[in-house]
C-alpha positions in Angstrom: 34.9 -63.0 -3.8 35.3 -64.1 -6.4 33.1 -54.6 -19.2 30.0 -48.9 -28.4 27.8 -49.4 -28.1 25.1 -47.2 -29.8 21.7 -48.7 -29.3 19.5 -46.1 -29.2 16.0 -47.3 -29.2 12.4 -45.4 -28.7 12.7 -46.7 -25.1 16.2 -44.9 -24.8 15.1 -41.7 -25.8 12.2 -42.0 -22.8 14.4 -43.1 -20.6 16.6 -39.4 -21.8 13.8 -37.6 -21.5 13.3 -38.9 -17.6 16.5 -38.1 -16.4 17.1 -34.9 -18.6 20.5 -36.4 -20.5 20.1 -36.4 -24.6 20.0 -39.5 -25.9 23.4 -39.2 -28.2 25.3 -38.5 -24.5 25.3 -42.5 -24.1 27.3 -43.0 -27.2 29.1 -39.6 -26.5 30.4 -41.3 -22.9 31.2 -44.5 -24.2 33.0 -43.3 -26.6 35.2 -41.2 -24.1 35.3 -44.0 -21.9 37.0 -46.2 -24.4 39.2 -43.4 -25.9 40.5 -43.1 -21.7 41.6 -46.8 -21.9 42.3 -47.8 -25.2 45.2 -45.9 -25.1 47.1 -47.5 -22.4 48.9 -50.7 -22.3 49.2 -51.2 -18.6 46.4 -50.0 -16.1 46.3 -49.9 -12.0 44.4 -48.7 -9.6 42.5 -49.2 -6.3 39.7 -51.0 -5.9 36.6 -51.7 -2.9 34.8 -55.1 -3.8 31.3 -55.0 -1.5 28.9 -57.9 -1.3 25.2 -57.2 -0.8 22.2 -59.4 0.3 18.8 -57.5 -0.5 20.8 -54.5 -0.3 22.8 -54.9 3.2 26.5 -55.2 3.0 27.7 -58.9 4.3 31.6 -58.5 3.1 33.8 -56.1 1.7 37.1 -56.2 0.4 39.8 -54.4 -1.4 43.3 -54.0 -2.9 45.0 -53.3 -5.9 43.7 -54.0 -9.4 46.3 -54.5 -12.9 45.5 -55.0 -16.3 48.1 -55.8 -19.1 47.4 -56.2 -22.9 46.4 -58.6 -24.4 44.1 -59.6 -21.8 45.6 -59.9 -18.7 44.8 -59.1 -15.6 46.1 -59.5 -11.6 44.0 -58.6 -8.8 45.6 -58.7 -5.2 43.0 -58.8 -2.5 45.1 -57.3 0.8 42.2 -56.5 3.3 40.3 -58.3 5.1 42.8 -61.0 4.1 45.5 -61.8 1.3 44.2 -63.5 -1.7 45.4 -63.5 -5.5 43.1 -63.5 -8.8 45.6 -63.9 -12.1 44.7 -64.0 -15.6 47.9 -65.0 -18.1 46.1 -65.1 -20.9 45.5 -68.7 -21.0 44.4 -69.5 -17.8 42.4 -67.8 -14.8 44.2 -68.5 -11.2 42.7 -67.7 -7.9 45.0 -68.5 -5.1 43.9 -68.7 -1.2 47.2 -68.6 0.9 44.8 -69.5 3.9 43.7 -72.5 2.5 47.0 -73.9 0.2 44.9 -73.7 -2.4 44.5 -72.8 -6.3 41.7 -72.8 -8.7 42.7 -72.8 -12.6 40.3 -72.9 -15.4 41.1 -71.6 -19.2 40.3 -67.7 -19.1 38.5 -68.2 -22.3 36.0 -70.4 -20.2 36.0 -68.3 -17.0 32.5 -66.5 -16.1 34.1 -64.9 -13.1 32.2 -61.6 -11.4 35.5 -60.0 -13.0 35.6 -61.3 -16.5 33.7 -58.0 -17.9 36.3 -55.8 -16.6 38.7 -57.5 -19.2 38.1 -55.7 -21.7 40.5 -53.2 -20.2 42.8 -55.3 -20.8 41.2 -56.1 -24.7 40.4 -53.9 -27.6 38.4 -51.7 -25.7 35.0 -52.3 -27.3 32.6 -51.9 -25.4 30.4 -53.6 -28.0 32.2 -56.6 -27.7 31.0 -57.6 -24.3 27.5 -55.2 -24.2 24.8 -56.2 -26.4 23.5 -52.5 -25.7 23.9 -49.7 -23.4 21.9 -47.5 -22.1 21.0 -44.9 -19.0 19.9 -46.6 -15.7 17.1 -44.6 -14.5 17.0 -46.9 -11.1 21.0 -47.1 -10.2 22.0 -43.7 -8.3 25.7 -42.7 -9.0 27.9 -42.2 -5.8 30.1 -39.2 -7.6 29.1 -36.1 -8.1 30.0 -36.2 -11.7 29.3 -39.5 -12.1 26.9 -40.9 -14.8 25.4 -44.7 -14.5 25.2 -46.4 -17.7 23.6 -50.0 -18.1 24.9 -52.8 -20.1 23.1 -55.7 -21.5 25.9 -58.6 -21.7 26.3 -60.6 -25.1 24.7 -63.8 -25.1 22.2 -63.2 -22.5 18.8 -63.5 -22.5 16.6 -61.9 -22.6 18.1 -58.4 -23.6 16.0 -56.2 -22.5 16.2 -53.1 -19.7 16.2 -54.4 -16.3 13.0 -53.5 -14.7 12.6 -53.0 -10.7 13.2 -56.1 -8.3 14.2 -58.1 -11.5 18.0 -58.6 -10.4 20.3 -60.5 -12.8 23.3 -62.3 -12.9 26.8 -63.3 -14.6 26.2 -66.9 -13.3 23.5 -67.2 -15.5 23.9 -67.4 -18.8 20.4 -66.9 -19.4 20.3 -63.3 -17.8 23.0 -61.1 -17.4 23.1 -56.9 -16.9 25.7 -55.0 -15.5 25.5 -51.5 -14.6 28.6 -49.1 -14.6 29.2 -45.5 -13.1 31.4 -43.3 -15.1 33.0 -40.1 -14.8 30.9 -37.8 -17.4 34.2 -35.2 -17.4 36.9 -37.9 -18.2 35.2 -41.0 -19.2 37.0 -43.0 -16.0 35.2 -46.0 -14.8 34.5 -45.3 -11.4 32.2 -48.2 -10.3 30.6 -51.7 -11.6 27.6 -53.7 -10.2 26.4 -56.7 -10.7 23.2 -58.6 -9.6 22.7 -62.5 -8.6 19.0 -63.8 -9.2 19.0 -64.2 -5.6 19.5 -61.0 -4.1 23.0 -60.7 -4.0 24.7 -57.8 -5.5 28.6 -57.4 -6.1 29.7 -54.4 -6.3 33.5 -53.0 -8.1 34.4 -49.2 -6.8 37.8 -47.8 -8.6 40.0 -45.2 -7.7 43.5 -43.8 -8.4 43.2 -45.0 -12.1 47.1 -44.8 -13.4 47.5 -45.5 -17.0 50.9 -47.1 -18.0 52.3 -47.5 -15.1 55.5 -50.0 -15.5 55.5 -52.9 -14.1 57.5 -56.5 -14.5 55.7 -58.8 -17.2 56.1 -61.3 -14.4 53.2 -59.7 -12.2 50.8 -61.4 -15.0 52.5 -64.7 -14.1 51.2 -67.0 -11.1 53.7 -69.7 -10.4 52.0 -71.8 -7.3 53.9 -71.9 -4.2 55.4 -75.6 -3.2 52.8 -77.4 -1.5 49.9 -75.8 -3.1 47.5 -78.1 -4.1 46.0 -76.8 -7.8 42.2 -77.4 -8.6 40.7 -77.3 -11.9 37.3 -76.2 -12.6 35.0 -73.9 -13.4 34.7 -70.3 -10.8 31.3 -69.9 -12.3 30.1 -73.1 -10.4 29.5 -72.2 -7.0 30.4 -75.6 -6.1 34.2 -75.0 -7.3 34.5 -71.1 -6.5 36.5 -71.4 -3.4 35.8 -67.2 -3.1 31.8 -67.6 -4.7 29.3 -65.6 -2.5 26.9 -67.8 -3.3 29.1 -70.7 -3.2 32.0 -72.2 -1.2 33.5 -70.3 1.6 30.3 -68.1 1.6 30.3 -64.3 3.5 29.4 -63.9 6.9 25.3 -64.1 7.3 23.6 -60.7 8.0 21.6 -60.6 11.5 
């Protein structure tokens, strides 16, 4: 289960010229899409988290997504089953009622499938966490006015457009794009995906964005439940990511 870029290369402006969008619209939409955000405090809304092997969806779940500034963030997973993903700050907690469990690790250290979305809860650069942005030709956009964007993390390698059957992922340091789907009217992020070298893709899908809503500072808080046995390490190592697709308590296998 457990995101200013204005890059605007020679390959950009063929990639504009494919799908018919100027190549100054990718700078024009990040810029609105940071303008939406930066703005806000407090952020909520809904969110579907889908798992996919090759393309075929093994798990899905959702709930309700919160981000506070500075850089927190609280996800609460209510279907299929309760779970809890907290960021304070200072430390990244994912809590599994089912199994009395808690896995900490400093947030500064955590390469969690959610850590690009802090940045809603940041500064709102996009440049800060996107080495470059551009149009992805490949990725179709499920809204009708939605536009999909690709970002080249920071510190990956190498940084270069994603080319067909060529998936990435944020548990590789070595390789890492993330594609995003926003609205091209308001600037609203309406969906993230990211790829795993093997074939699995996780995919973020956002709706009912609310901008500073109110909301206790508590909700950013996790205070483990009596009993609870807390386990440090580090979520991007499959072998102590509880919630990992590719680790742990993996998703059901396809038929």
């Amino acid at each position: 289960m457990w995101p200013r870029v204005f890059f605007l290369s020679a390959l950009l402006a063929q990639l504009a010229g494919v799908t018919g969008v100027k190549p100054d619209d990718v700078a024009t939409l990040v810029q609105k899409f940071e303008h939406r955000y930066r703005g806000s405090s407090t952020l909520q809304a809904a969110f579907l988290e889908r798992y996919l092997d090759h393309g075929k969806e093994v798990r899905s779940e959702s709930g309700m997504a919160y981000f506070g500034k500075p850089g927190k963030m609280r996800w609460e997973y209510q279907s299929p089953e309760r779970n809890l993903f907290v960021v304070d700050g200072k430390w990244s907690w994912f809590y599994v009622p089912a199994d009395h469990t808690a896995t900490r690790i400093r947030a500064r250290e955590s390469s969690d499938w959610r850590t690009p979305l802090a940045l809603l809860a940041g500064e709102m650069k996009v440049s800060r966490i996107c080495a470059r942005v551009q149009f992805d030709p490949q990725a179709r956009a499920l809204n009708s006015n939605g536009v999909m964007l690709q970002c080249v993390l920071r510190g990956s390698l190498p940084e270069k457009p994603r080319e067909a059957g060529n998936a990435v992922s944020l548990l590789d340091s070595q390789a890492a794009n993330v594609s995003f789907e926003l609205n091209r009217a308001t600037g609203e992020l309406l969906r993230i995906v990211m790829f795993d070298p093997g074939g699995v893709q996780i995919e973020f899908r956002f709706s009912d964005w609310q901008f500073d809503p109110r909301f206790e500072g508590s909700k950013f808080h996790f205070d483990p439940p009596v009993g609870v046995a807390i386990v440090d390490g580090n979520m991007a190592d499959p072998a102590n990511d509880p919630s990992s697709a590719v680790g742990g308590r993996n998703p059901p296998k396809t038929k």
